[in-house]
FIMAR-499738 format. One record per residue: residue in one letter; x, y, z of N, C-alpha, C in turn. Coordinates in steps of 0.05 Angstrom, whole numbers, padded with zeros to 5 digits, always signed. Layout:
<recs>
AXYZXYZXYZ ...
</recs>
This chain:
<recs>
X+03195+00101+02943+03196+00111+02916+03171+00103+02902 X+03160+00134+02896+03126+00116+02883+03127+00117+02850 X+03150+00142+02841+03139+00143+02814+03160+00118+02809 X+03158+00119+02775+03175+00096+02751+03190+00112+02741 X+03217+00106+02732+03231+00113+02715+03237+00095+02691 X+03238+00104+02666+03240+00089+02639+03266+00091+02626 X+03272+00065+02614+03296+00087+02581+03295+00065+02565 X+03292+00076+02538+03279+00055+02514+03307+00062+02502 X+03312+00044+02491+03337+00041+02471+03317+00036+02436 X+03324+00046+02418+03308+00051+02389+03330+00052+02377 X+03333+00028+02354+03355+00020+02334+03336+00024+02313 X+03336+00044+02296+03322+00046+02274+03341+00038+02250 X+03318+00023+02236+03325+00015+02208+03335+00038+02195 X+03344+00017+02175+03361+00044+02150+03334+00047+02137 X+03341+00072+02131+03323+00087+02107+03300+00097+02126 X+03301+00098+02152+03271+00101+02162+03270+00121+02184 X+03295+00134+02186+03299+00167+02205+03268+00187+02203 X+03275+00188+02176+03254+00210+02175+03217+00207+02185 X+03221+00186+02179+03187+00168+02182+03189+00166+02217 X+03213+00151+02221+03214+00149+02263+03212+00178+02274 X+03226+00194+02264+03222+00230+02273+03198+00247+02269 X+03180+00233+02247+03152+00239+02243+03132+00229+02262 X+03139+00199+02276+03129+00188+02297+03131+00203+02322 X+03168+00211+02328+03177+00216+02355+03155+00237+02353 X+03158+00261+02334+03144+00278+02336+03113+00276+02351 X+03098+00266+02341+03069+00256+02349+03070+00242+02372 X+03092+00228+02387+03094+00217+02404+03094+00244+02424 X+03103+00264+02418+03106+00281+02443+03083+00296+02437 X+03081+00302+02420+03054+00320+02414+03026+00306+02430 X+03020+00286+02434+03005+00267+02448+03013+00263+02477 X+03032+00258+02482+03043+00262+02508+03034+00288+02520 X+03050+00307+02513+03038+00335+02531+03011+00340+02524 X+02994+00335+02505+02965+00331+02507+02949+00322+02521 X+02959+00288+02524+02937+00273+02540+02958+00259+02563 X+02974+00257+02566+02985+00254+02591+02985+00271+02618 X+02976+00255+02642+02971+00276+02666+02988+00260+02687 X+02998+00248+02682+03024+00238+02699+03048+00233+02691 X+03054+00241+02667+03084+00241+02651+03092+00256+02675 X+03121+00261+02680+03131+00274+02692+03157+00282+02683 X+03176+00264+02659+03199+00271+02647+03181+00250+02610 X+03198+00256+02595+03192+00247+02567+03208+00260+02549 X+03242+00252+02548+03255+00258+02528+03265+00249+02510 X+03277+00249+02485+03282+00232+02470+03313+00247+02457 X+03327+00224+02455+03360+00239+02447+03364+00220+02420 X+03384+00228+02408+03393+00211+02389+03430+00211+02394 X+03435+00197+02377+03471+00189+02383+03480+00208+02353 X+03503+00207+02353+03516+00228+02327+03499+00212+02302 X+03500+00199+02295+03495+00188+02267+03458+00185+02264 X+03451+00185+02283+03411+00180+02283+03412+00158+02281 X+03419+00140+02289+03418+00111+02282+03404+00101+02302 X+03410+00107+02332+03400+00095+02358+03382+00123+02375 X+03352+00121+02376+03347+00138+02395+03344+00131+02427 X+03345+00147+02449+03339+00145+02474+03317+00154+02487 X+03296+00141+02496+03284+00154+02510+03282+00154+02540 X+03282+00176+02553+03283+00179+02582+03257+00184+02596 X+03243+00163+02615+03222+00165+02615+03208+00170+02654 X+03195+00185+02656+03184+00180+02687+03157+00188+02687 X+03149+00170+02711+03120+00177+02715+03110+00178+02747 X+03091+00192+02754+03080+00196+02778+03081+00174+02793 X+03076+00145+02789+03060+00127+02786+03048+00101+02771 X+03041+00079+02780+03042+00062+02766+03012+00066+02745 X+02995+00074+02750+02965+00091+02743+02977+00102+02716 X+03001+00125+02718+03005+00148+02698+03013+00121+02674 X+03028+00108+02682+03041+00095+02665+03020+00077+02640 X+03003+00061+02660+02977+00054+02637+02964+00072+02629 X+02953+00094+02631+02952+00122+02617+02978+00132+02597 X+02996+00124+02597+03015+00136+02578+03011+00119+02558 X+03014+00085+02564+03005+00068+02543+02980+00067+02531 X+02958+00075+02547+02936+00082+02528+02935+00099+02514 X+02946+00125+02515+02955+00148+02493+02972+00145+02480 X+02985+00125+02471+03012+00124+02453+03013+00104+02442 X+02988+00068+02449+02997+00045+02439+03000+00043+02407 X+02983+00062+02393+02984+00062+02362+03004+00070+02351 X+03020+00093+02358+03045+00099+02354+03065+00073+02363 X+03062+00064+02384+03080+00040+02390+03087+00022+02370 X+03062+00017+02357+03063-00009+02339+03077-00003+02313 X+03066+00027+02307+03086+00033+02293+03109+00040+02285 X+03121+00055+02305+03151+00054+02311+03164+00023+02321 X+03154+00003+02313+03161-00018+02325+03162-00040+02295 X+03152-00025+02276+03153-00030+02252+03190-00017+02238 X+03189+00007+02244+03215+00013+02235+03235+00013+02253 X+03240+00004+02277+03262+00001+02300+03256-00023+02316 X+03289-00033+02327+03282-00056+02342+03283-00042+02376 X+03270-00042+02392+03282-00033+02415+03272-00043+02443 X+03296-00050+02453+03294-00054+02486+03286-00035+02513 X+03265-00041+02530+03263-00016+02547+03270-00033+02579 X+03281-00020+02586+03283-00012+02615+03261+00003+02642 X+03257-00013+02663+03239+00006+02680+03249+00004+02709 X+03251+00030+02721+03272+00025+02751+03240+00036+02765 X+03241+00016+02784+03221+00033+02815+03205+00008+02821 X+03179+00008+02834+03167-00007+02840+03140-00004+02834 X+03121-00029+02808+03108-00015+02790+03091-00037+02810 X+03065-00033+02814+03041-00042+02814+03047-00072+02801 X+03035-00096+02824+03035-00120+02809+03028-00119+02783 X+03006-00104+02773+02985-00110+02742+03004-00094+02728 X+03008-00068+02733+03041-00056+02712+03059-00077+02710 X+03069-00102+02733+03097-00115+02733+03088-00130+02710 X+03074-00144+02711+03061-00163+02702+03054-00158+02662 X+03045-00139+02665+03047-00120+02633+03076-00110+02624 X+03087-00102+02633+03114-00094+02629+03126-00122+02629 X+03136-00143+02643+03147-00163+02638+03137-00182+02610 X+03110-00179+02612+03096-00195+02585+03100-00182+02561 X+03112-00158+02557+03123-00134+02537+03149-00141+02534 X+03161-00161+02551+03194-00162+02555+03216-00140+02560 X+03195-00133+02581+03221-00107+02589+03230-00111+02622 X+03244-00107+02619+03267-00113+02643+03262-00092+02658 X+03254-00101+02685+03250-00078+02713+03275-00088+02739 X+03273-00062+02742+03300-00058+02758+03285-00050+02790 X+03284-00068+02813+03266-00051+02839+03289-00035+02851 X+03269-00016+02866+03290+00007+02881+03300-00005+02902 X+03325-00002+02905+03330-00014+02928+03337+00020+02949 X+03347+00033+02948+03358+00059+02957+03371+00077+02945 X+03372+00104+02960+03390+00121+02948+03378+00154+02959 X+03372+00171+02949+03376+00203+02946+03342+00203+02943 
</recs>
C-alpha cells in the first residue's frame, strides 16, 4: 500500500461556522489548484455544523508534503477557530512519520486487506 489515507476531526468554536466555511472553502479551492497528488479531499459536517470531517488520500508520501506546503497558512488558521485531531492509515515515509507524529497525529500502519 503506497498511498495515505487521512480523517481530521474539526470541533469548531461557537460563533465561528461561517469564518471555518470561508476557510474550508479556500482550502479546496487550493487543493484542486495546486495539488498533484491529492487523490480524495472531502469535507462533511454532522447535523448541527458543529464538528467537521475531513476525508483525506494521497498518492504518496511526496503528495502529502506538497499538500502541506499548499495549505499550511490556512492550517494555522483554521486552527485558530477549531480544536482538531487527525488521523493517518498507510505507510508514510520515515521524514512524513516523523512530521506527522511531531504534529501529534496518530498513524495507523497497513497491516492488510482489499
Amino acid at each position: 500500500m503506497n498511498h495515505l489515507e487521512g480523517t481530521a476531526w474539526l470541533k469548531i468554536h461557537d460563533g465561528k461556522l461561517a469564518e471555518f466555511k470561508n476557510l474550508a472553502s479556500q482550502f479546496m479551492e487550493t487543493v484542486k489548484a495546486k495539488d498533484t497528488g491529492t487523490l480524495q479531499y472531502d469535507w462533511y459536517f454532522n447535523e448541527d455544523e458543529t464538528v467537521c470531517v475531513i476525508k483525506e488520500k494521497y498518492k504518496d508520501s511526496a503528495a502529502v508534503f506538497v499538500h502541506l506546503g499548499n495549505v499550511g497558512d490556512l492550517l494555522a488558521k483554521v486552527g485558530l477557530i477549531s480544536d482538531f485531531t487527525v488521523e493517518f492509515y498507510g505507510n508514510p515515509s520515515e521524514q512524513l512519520r516523523a512530521a506527522l507524529l511531531g504534529a501529534g497525529v496518530k498513524i495507523y500502519s497497513f497491516f492488510g486487506g482489499l
